[in-house]
C-alpha positions in Angstrom: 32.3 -13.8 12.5 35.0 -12.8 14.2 36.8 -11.6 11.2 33.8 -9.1 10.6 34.2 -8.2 14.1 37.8 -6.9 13.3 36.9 -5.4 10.7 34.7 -3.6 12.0 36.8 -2.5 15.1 39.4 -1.8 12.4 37.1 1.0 10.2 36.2 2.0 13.9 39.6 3.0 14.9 40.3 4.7 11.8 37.3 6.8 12.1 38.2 8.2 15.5 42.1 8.8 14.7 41.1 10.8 11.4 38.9 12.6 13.7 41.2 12.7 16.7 44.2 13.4 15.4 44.2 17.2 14.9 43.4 17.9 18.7 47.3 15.9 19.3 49.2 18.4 16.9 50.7 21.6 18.0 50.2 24.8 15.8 53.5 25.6 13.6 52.9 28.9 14.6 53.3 28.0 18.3 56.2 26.8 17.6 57.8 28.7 15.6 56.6 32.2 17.6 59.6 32.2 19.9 62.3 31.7 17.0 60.6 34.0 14.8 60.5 37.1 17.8 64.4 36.5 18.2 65.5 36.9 14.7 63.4 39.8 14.2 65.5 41.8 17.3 68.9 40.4 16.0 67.6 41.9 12.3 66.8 44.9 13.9 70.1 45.7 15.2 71.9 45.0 12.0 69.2 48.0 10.2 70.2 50.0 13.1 74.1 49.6 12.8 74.0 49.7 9.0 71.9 53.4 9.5 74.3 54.4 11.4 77.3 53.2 9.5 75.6 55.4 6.7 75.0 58.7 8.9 71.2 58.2 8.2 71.2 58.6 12.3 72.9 60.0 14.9 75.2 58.3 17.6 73.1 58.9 20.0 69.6 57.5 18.3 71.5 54.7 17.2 72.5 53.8 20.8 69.1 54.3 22.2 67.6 52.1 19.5 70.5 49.4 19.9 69.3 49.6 23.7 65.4 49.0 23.1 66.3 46.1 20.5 68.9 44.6 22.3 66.0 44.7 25.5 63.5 42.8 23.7 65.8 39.9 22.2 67.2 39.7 25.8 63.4 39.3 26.9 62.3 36.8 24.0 65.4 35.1 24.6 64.9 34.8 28.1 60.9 33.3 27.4 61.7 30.9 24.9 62.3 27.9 27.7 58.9 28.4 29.6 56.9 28.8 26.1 59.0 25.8 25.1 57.7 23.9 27.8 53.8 25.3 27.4 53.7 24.4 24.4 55.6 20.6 25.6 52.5 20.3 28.3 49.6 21.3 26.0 50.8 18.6 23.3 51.3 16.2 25.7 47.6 17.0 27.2 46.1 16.6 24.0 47.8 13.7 23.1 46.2 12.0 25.9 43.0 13.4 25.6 43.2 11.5 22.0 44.2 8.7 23.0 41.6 8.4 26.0 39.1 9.0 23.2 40.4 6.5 20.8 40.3 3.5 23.7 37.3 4.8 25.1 34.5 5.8 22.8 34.8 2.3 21.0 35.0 0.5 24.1 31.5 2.3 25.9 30.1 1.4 22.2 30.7 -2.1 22.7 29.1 -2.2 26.0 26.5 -0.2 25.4 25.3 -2.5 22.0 26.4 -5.7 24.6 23.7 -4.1 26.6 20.8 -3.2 24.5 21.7 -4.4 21.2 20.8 -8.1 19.9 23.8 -9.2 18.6 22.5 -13.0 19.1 20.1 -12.1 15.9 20.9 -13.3 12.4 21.1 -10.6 9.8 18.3 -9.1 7.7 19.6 -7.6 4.3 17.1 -5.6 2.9 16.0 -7.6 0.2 14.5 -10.3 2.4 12.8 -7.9 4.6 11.0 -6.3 1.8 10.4 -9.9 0.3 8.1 -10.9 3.4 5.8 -13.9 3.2 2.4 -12.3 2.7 0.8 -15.2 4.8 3.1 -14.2 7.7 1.1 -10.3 7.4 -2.3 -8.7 9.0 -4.2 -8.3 6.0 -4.5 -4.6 7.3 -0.7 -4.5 7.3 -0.6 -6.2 3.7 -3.2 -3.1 2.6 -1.3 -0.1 4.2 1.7 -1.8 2.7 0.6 -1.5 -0.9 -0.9 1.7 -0.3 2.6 3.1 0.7 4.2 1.8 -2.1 1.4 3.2 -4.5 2.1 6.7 -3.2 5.5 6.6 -3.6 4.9 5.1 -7.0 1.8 5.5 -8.3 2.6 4.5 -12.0 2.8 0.6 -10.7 0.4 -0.8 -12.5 0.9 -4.6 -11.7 0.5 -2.8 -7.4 -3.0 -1.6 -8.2 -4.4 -5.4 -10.0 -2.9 -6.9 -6.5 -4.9 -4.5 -4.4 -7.8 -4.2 -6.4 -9.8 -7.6 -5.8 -8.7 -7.2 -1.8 -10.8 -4.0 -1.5 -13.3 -5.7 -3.3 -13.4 -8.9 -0.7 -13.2 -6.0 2.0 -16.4 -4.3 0.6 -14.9 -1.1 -0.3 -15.9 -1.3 -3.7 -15.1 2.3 -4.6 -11.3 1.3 -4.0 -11.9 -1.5 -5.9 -12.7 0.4 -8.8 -10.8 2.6 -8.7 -7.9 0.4 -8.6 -9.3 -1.6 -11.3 -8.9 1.2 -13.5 -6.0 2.6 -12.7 -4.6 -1.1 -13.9 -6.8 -1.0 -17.0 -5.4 2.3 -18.2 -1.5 1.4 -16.9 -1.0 -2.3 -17.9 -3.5 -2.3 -21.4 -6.6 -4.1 -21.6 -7.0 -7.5 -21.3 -10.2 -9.9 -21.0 -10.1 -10.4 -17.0 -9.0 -6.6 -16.6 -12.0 -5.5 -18.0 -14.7 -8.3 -16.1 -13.3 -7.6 -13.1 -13.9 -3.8 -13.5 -17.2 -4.6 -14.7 -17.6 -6.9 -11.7 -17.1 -4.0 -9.5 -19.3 -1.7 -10.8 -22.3 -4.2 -10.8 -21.3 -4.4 -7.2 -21.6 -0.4 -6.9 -25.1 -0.8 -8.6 -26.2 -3.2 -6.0 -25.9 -6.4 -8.6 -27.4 -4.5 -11.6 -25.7 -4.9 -14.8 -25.6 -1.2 -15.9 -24.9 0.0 -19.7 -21.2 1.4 -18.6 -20.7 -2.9 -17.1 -22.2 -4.1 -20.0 -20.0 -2.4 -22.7 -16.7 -3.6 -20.5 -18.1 -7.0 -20.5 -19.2 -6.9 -24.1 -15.3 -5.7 -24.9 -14.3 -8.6 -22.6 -16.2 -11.0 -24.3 -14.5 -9.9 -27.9 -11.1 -10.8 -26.4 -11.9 -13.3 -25.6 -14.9 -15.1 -25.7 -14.8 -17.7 -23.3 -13.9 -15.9 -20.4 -16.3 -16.4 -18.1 -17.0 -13.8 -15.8 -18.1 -11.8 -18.8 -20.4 -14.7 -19.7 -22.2 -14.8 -16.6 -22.4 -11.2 -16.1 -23.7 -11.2 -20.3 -26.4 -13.9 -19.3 -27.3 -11.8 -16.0 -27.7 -8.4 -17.9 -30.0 -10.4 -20.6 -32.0 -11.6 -18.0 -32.4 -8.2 -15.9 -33.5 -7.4 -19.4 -36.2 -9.7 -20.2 -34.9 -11.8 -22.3 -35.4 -15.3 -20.4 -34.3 -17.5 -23.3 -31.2 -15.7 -24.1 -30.1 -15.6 -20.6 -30.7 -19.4 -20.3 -28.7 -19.7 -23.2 -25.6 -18.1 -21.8 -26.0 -19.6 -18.7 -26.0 -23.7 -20.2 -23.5 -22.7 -22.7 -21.1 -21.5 -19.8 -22.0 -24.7 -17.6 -21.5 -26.4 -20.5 -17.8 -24.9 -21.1 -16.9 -25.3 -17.3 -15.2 -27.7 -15.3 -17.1 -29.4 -12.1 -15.1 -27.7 -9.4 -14.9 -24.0 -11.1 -16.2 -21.7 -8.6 -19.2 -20.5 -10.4 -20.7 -23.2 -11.0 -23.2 -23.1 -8.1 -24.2 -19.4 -9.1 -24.8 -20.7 -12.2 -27.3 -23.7 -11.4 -28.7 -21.6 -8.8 -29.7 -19.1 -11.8 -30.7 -21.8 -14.5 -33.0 -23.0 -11.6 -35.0 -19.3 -11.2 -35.4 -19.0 -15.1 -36.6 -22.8 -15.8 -38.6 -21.8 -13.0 -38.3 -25.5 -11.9 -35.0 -27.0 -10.8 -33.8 -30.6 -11.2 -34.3 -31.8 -8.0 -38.2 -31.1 -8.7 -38.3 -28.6 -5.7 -40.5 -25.6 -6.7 -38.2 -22.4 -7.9 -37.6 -19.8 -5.1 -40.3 -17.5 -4.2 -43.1 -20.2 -5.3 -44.9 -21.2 -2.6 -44.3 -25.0 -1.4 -46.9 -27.4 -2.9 -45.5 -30.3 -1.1 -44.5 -33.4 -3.1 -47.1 -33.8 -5.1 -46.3 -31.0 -6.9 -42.4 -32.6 -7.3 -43.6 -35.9 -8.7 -46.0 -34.1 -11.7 -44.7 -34.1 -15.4 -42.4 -31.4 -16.1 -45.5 -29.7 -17.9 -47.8 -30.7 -15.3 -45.9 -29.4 -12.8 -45.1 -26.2 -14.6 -48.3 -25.4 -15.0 -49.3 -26.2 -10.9 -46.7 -23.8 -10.3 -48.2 -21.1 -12.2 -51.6 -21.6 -10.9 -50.1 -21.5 -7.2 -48.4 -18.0 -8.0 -51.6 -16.9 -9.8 -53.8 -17.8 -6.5 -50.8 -15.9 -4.4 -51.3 -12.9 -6.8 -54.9 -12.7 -6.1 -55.5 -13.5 -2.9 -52.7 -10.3 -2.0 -54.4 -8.4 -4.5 -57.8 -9.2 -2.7 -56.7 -9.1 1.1 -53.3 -7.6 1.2 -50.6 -9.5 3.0 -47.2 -9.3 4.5 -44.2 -7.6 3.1 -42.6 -11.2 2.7 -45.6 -12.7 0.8 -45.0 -9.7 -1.2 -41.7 -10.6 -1.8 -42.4 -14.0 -2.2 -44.6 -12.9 -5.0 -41.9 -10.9 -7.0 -39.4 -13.6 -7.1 -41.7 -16.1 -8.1 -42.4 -13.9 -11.3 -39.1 -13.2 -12.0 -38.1 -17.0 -11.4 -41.2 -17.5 -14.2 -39.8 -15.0 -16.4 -42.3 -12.5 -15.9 -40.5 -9.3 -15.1 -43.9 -7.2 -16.0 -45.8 -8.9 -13.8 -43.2 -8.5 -11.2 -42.6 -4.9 -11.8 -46.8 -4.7 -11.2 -46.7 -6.5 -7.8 -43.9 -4.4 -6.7 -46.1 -1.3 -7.5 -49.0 -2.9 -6.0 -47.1 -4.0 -2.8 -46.1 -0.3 -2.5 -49.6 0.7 -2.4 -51.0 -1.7 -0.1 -47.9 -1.4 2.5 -47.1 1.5 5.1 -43.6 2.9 4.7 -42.7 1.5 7.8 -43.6 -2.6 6.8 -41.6 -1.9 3.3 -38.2 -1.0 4.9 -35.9 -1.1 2.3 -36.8 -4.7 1.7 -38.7 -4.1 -1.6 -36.1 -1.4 -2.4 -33.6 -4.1 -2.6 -35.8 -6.3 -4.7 -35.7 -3.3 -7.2 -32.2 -3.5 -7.6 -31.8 -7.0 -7.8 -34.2 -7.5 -10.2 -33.9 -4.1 -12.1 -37.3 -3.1 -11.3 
């Protein structure tokens, strides 16, 4: 440390005395001024005597030149001791005013970083402070971080898949996408590139699997087929579709393929449960009305077919006497959890009818979407 500290006072010193050390130097022509005045009068008189010598003048111009020159060296001759010592003072003046500046200017630095400064503090070369722990950030701070960089580079390919799923888990799935895609196109396709751009676009259309989702996830699928966000997003868009036996297909053969703790299993149970239209546990499928345990102890046909006649009775007694917006809803997810989309889409139509604007709310609009309605 306290070699660095003389080093630095070292490079300090040198900077001021290269900058100093023309204000302690005297002009040459200062100097010489006085010496140069009196040889040019004692050269003057030699011209005028050698004229003369020649008859180029007279006697008596000659003597009145010889006069003025002989004057003016008398004069320059007489001056040369007080510019001597002007020009003495003004070097010794700025000599001091150097060295004043050379003892003072570091020494008020000193002080003034003593004062304000935090010399107590370790350094921080710049690699480490870019390399901050991203636990130790605001996940604000961690966003406008990347966002800088992406403007100032906006080729980084491997900055817009680290930015990309945050916007999603903040809900600004329009980022998302975006950034999704910007990595797809830089970095090259790859299986999870392409599910997770998928991903966000079923997010966009409110959990529908639309044609533009389904062709990333069908490309996903290709390279490689066991990666399973495609699966379940494949399985979901056959079941949006109708096709009840092909999404349960997709869904056992991906809970078949997975491990217990992998983080979609749930999801995937939850939507087994909805197209068996009776879970394991023998609770009734959500959206069928409760029929108590009875129903839960029946034979899996038995009990399949109590279910149906309980959603048929719901279906007729609305039709019949109209009913709430939720026994509406209750209605439509107990035909989709049956596999009935086309009865479904019917008591949405119906429930439409029978409603006022003001009891739908945007309550059956969502069950639209999410069923693809």
């Amino acid at each position: 440390m306290v070699a660095l500290w003389a080093i630095l006072a070292a490079m300090t010193g040198a900077a001021a005395l290269l900058l100093l050390w023309p204000l302690a130097r005297v002009s040459p022509r200062a100097e010489a001024r006085t010496a140069d005045d009196a040889a040019f009068y004692r050269a003057a008189l030699a011209d005028i005597d050698r004229d003369a010598a020649r008859g180029l003048i007279g006697e008596q111009e000659a003597g009145a030149a010889r006069t003025e020159a002989a004057r003016r060296l008398l004069r320059s001759d007489s001056d040369a001791p007080a510019q001597g010592n002007s020009l003495d003072a003004a070097r010794r003046r700025r000599t001091l005013a150097s060295l004043l500046a050379l003892m003072l200017v570091p020494a008020v630095a000193l002080v003034f970083y003593g004062a304000t400064g935090s010399p107590h503090l370790p350094d921080q070369p710049i690699a480490s402070r870019r390399a901050v722990d991203p636990a130790t950030l605001d996940l604000a701070q961690a966003v406008a971080r990347i966002e800088a960089h992406l403007q100032q580079d906006p080729n980084d390919g491997a900055g817009y898949e680290v930015i990309a799923p945050v916007y999603f888990r903040l809900g600004r799935i329009d980022d998302a996408i975006r950034a999704y895609s910007e990595a797809l196109r830089l970095l090259g396709e790859n299986p999870d590139r392409l599910a997770n751009l998928a991903e966000g676009l079923i997010a966009r259309a409110d959990g529908i699997v639309t044609a533009d989702a389904k062709e990333k996830l069908a490309r996903a699928a290709e390279l490689n087929p066991k990666q399973p966000k495609a699966r379940y997003y494949l399985a979901l868009a056959r079941e949006q579709d109708g096709d009840r036996a092909g999404a349960i297909a997709g869904f056992e053969n991906l809970l078949a393929d997975s491990t217990a703790d992998a983080p979609w299993i749930d999801a995937v149970r939850e939507r087994l449960v909805r197209l068996r239209g009776v879970p394991s546990s023998g609770a009734t499928p959500e959206g069928v009305p409760k029929g108590g345990e009875a129903i839960a102890n029946l034979p899996p046909e038995e009990r399949a077919a109590a279910i149906r006649g309980m959603v048929d009775g719901l279906a007729q007694r609305l039709a019949s006497q109209g009913g709430s917006p939720d026994e509406w809803a209750r209605l439509i997810r107990a035909h989709m959890a049956l596999g009935e989309k086309e009865k479904a889409a019917k008591a949405l139509a119906d429930a439409r009818r029978a409603l006022s604007a003001e009891a739908v709310g945007d309550r059956l609009d969502a069950l639209s979407r999410e069923f693809g309605l």
